[in-house]
C-alpha positions in Angstrom: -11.3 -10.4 -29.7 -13.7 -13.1 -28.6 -16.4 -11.2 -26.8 -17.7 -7.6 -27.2 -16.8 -5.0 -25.0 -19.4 -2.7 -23.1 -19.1 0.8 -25.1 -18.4 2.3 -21.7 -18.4 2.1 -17.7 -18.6 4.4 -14.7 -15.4 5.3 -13.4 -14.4 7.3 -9.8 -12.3 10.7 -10.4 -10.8 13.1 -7.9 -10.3 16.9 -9.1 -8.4 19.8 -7.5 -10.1 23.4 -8.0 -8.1 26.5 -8.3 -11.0 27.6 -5.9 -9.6 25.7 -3.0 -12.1 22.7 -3.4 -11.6 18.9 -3.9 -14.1 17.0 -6.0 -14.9 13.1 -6.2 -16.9 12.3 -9.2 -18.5 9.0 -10.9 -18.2 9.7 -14.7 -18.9 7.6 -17.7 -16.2 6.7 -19.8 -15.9 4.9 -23.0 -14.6 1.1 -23.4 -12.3 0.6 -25.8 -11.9 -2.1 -27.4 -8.8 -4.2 -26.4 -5.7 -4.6 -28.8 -4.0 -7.5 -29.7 -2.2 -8.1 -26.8 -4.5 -6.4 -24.3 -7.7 -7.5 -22.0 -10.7 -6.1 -20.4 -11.2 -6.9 -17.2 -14.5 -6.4 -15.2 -13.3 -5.0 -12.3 -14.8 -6.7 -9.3 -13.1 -5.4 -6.5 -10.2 -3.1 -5.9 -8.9 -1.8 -2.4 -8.6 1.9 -1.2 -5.4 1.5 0.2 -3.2 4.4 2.0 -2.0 5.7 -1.4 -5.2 5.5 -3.2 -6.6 7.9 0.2 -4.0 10.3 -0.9 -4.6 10.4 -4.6 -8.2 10.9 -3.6 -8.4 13.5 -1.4 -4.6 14.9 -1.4 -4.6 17.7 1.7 -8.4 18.1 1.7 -10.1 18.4 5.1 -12.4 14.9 5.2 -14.0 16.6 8.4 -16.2 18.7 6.0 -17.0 16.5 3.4 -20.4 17.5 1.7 -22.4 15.1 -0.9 -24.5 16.9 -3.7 -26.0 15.6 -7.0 -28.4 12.9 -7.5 -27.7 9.1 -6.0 -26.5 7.9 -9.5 -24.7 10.8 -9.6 -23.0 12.0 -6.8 -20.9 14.4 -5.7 -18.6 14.6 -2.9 -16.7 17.9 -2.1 -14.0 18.7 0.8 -12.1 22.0 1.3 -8.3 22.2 0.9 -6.9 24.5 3.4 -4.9 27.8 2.0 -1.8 26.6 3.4 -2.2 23.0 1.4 -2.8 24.3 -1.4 1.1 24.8 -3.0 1.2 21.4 -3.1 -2.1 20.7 -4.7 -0.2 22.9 -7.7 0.5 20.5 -10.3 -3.1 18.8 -10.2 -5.6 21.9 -10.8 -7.9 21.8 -13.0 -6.7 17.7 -14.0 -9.4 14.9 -12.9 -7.1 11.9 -11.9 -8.3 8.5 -12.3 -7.9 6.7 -8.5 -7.3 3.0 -7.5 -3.9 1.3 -8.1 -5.0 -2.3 -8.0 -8.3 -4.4 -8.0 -9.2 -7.7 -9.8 -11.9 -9.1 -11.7 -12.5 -11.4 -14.7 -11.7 -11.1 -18.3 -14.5 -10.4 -20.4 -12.5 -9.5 -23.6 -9.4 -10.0 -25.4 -7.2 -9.1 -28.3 -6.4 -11.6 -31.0 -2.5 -12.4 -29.4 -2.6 -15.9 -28.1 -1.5 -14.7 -24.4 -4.8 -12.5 -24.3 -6.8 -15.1 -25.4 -5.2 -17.5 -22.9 -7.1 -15.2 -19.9 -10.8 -15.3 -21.5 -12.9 -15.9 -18.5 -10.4 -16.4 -16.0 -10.1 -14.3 -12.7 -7.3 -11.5 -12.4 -5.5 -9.2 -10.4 -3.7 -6.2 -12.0 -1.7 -3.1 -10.8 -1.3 0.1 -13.1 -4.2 2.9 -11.7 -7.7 3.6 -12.4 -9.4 0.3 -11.0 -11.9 2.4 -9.2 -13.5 1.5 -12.7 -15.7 -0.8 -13.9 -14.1 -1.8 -16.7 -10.4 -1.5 -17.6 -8.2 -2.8 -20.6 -4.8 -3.6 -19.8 -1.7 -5.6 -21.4 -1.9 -9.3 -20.9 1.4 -9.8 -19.4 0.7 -7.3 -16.4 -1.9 -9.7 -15.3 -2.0 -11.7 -12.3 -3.9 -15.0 -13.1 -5.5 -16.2 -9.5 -6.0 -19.8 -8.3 -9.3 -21.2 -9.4 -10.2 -21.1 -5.6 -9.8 -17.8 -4.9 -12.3 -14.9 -5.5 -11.7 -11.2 -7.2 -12.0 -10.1 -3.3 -9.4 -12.1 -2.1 -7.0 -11.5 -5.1 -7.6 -8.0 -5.0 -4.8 -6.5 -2.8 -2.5 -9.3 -4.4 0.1 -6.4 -6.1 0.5 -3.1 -3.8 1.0 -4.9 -0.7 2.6 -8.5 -1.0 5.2 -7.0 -3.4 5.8 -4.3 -1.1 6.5 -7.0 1.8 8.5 -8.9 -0.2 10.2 -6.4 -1.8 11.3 -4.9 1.9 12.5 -8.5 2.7 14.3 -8.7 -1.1 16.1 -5.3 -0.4 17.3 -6.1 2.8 18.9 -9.4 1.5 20.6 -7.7 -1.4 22.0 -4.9 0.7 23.6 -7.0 3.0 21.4 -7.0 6.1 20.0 -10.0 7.9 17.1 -8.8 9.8 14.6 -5.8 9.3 12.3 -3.3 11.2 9.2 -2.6 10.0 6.3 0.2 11.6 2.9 0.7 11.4 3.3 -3.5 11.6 -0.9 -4.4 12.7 -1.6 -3.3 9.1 -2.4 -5.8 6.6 0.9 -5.4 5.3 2.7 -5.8 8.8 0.4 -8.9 8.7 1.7 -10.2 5.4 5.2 -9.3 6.5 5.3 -11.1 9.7 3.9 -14.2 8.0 7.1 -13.8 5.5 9.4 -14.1 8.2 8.2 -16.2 10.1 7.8 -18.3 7.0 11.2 -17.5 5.9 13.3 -17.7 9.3 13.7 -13.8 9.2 14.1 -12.1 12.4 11.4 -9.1 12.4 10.8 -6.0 15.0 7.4 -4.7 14.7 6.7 -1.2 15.5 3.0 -0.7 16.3 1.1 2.7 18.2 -1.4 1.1 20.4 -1.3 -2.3 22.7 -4.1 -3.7 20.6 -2.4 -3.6 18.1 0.4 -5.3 19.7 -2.0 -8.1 20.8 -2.7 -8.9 17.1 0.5 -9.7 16.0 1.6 -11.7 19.3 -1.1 -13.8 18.5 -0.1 -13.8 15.0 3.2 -15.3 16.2 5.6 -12.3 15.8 7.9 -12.7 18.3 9.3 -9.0 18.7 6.7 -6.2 19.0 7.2 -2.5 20.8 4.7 -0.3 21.1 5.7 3.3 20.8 3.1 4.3 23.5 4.8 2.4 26.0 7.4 4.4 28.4 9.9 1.2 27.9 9.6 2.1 23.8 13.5 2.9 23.8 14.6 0.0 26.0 12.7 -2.4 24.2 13.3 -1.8 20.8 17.3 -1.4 21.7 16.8 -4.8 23.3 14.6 -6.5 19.9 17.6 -5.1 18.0 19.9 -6.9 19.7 18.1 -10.1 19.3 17.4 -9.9 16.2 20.6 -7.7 15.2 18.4 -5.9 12.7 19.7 -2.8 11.1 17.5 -1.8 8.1 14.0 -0.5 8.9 11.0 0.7 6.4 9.1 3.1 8.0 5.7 3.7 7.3 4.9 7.0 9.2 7.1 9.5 7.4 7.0 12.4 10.0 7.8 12.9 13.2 10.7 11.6 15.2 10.5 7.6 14.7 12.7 7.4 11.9 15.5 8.4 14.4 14.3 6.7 17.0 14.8 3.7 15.5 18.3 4.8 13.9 19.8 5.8 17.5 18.7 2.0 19.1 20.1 0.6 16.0 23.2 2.2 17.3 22.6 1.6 20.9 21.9 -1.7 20.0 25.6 -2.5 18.2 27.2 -0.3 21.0 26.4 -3.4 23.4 28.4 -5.5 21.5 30.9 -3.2 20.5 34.7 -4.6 20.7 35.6 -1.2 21.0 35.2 2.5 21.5 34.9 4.8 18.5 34.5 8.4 18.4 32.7 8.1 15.4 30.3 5.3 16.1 29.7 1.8 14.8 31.2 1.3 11.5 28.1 -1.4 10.7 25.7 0.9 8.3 22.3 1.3 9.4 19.2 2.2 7.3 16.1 4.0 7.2 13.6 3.7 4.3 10.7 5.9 4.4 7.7 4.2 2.3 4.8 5.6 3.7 3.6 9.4 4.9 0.8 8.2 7.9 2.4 11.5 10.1 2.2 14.3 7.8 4.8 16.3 10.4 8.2 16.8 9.0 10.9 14.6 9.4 12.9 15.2 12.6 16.1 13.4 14.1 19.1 13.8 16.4 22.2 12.8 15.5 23.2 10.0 17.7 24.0 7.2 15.2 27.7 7.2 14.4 28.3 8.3 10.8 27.7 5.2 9.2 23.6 5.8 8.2 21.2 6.3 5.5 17.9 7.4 5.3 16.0 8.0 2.2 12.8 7.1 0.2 11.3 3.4 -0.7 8.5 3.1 -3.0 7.2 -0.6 -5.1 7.4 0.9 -8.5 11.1 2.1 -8.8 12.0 -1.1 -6.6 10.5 -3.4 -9.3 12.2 -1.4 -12.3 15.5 -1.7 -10.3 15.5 -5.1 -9.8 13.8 -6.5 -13.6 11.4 -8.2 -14.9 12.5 -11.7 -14.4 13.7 -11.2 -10.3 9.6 -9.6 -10.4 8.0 -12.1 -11.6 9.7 -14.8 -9.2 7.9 -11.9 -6.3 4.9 -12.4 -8.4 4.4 -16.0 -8.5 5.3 -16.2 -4.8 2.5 -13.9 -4.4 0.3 -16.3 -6.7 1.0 -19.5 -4.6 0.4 -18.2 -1.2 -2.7 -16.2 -1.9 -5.4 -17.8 0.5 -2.4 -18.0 3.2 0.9 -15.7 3.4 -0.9 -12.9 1.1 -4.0 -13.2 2.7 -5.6 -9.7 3.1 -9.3 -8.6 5.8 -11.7 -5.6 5.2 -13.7 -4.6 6.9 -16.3 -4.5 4.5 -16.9 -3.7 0.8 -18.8 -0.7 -1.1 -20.1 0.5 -4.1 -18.6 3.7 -6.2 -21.5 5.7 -5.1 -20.5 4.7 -1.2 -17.6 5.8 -1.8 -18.2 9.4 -1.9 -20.4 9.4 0.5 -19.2 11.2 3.9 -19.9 8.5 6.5 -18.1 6.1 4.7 -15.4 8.2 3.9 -14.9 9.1 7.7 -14.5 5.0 7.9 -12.1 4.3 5.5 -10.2 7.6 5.9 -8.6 6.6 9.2 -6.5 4.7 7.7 -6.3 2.4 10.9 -5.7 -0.6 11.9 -9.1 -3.2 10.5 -10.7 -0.5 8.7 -9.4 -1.1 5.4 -12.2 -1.1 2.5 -12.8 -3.1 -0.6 -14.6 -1.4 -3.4 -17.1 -3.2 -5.7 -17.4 -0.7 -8.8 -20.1 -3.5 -10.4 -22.2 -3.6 -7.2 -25.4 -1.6 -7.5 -24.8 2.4 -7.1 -27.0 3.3 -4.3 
């Protein structure tokens, strides 16, 4: 190790009562320091994405968020409703360490020669608790940045761009040619429809709002239905058919636009169709749920054929299933088109202490469309 590490760092933790009550907490932590094939990174800025929000807060009301303690110290507190609480189970009484990604610089290192290698360079790195500022993690998980780029600007460089590529990598290996995605003005609809269009891909984005379908017109996409719209069924029948799409990752989770889009997918082939078949089209059409932005249960009609699949889709499994070597071909992708393809906008950046405080957390917990936050845990706490 080249360079001490600070004996400890403040660090953001979220807490399930068995009163009913969710807590967010700064607490100091110690540093240790790094083995030999380990680094400490000081974290300079790490996203609250839609899964962080959920390890946060879980199924607590944000509506009646209330701050207490002192400004270095603060506490934020929000309900859980009675009927929430089952599923709150297996995380009483356990403060959970939030934030899957960020990036900073390395500030210490082990004795092996591939820690040492990222001394003083910037990084970005995935595996929870970056809502820290300091964390010690294996060399080869790290994410070394171009020397232009910034800890903001590499800091949603995992959850996301691997996500997008790994939607267009599973559609390729599972035979389809083109892909639906929803939820599409978010910055990782954004990244997507830059891989497409990069890639020759044919992409049908899904948005809620014509706003939102403004943004990625101008963007370039070339196939965007709002699900607002009175036409939402004709039109996304008639994207399918240009793009002949039939694998779609769905970002809402609830509700009934997971069946939606299987039944155009079928309405879509039935166009072409050669032939009638009692039991639909024999081409297999697929649903991946990634995402949970519609908490309502999962409804559908069955009006696609037999030949369909709908099931889960998350990074983390995806990465394990397809090996180290095929990730780190994603991973270098996601290094060389950083400032460009990968790209990610916030609307703007806070400290930890912000972080629990209520007016910011009725920002960033819309989870909409340009209100997605950066936080600095080494900016002042005020």
């Amino acid at each position: 190790m080249a360079i001490d590490t600070p004996r400890s760092g403040v660090q953001l933790f979220s807490l399930v009562k068995p009163s009913g009550e969710l807590e967010l907490s700064l607490q100091r932590v110690a540093v240790a320091p790094p083995d030999a094939h380990e680094v400490t990174v000081r974290i300079e800025a790490a996203p609250i994405n839609p899964s962080d929000l959920w390890l946060m807060f879980g199924t607590a009301d944000l509506s009646a968020v209330k701050l207490s303690g002192t400004p270095d110290n603060p506490v934020a507190t929000a309900p859980i409703p009675v009927s929430a609480m089952g599923s709150m189970a297996g995380r009483l009484n356990t403060p959970l360490a939030v934030g899957n990604e960020g990036a900073g610089v390395v500030i210490a290192a082990g004795a092996s020669t591939d820690a040492q290698a990222l001394l003083g360079k910037t990084v970005a790195l995935r595996g929870g608790a970056m809502y820290a500022q300091y964390r010690n993690l294996a060399a080869d998980q790290c994410l070394v940045l171009p020397d232009s780029a910034t800890a903001a600007e590499g800091a949603s460089s995992s959850v996301n761009p691997l996500t997008a590529l790994g939607m267009v990598e599973t559609m390729q290996r599972e035979g389809h040619t083109a892909l639906v995605h929803t939820a599409a003005a978010s910055n990782l609809g954004q990244m997507l429809n830059r891989i497409c269009l990069k890639d020759g891909i044919g992409l049908v984005n899904i948005v809620r709002r014509p706003e939102q379908a403004d943004l990625l017109r101008a963007a370039g996409a070339a196939h965007v239905c709002d699900s607002s719209s009175d036409t939402f069924g004709r039109n996304l029948t008639d994207a399918l058919v240009a793009t002949g799409a039939t694998i779609a990752f769905d970002a809402t989770g609830g509700g009934t636009l997971a069946g939606q889009i299987l039944g155009c997918m079928e309405a879509a082939l039935n166009r072409t169709a050669k032939e009638y078949s009692r039991y639909g089209s024999t081409t297999h059409k697929q649903v991946y749920l990634y995402g949970g932005l519609d908490t309502r249960p999962t409804e559908f009609a069955r009006n696609f054929g037999m030949a369909w699949g709908m099931g889960g889709w998350l990074l983390t499994p995806f990465l394990q299933q397809i090996g180290n070597e095929a990730a780190q071909v994603l991973k270098r992708r996601v290094a060389a088109e950083l400032e460009t393809t990968f790209a990610s906008h916030y609307a703007g950046e806070l400290s930890l202490a912000d972080a629990l405080r209520p007016e910011w957390i009725a920002l960033y917990g819309r989870r909409a469309t340009r209100s997605k936050y950066l936080i600095n845990p080494n900016c002042a706490l005020t």
